[in-house]
C-alpha positions as CSV (number, residue, x, y, z in Angstrom):
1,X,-16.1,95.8,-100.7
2,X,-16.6,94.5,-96.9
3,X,-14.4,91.9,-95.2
4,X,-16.6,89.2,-94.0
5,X,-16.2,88.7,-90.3
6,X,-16.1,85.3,-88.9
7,X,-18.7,83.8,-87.7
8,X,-21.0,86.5,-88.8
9,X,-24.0,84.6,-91.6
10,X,-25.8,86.5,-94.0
11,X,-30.0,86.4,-93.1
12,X,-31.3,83.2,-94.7
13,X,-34.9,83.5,-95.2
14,X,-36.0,80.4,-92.5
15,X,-37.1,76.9,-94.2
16,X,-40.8,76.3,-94.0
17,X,-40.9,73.0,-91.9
18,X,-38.5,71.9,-89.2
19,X,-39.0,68.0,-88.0
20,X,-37.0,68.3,-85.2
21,X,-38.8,71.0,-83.9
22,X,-41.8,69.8,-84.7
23,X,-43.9,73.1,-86.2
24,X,-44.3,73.8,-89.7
25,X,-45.0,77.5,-91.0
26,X,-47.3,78.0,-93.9
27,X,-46.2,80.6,-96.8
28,X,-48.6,83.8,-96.7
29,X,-51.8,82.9,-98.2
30,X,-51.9,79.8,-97.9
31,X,-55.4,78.8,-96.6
32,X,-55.1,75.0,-96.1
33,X,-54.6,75.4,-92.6
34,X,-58.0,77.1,-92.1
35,X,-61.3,75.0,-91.7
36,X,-64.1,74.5,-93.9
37,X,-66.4,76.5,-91.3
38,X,-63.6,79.6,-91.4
39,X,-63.6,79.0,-95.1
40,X,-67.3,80.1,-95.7
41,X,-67.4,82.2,-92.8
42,X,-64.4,84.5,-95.0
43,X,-66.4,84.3,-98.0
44,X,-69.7,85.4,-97.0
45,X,-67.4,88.8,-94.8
46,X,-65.8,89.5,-98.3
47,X,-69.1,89.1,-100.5
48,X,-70.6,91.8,-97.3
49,X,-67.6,94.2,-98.1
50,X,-68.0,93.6,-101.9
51,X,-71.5,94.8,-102.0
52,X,-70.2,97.7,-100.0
53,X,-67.7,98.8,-103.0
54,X,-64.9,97.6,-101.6
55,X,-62.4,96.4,-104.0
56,X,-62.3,92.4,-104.5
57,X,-58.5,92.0,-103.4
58,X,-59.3,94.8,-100.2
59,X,-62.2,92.8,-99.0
60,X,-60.7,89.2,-99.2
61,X,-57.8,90.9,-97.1
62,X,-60.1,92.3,-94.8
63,X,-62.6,88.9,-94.4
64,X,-59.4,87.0,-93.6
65,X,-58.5,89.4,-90.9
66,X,-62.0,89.4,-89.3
67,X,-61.8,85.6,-88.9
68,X,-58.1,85.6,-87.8
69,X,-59.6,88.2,-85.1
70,X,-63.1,86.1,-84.3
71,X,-61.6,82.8,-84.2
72,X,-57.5,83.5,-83.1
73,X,-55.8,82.1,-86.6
74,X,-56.4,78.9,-88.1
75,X,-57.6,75.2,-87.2
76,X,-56.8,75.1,-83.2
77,X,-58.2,72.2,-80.8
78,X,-61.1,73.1,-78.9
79,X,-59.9,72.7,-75.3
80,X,-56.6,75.4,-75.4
81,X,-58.5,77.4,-77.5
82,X,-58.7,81.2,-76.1
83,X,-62.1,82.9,-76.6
């Protein structure tokens, strides 16, 4: 069995919102975040790979990593917004 050393801490997975800091991180498929535009635009890629014969969890995956790549992630404002 290992000594612990002092000072050393075990990873801790990190909490999901921190006030101070003032960010939040969203839990992995979690699709609040995204507008109602990015929304439809992700369902009309995956209904494109669907009819392709792509499976339905493969092309959900892949329509929400198009619009992550078109639009750079979620909701962002419009004037830091890189294109």
């Amino acid at each position: 069995m290992r000594k612990e050393r002092p000072g050393l801490r075990l990873w801790r997975k990190a909490p999901l919102c921190r006030p101070a800091r003032g960010s939040c991180i969203t839990p992995q498929g979690d699709k609040s975040a995204y507008t109602d535009k990015q929304k439809r635009k992700a369902e009309h890629i995956e209904e494109g790979y669907e009819k392709r014969g792509v499976s339905e969890g493969e092309a959900e995956r892949r329509a929400w990593a198009t619009v992550n790549k078109q639009d750079g992630g979620s909701k962002q404002s419009g004037s830091g917004r890189k294109h």
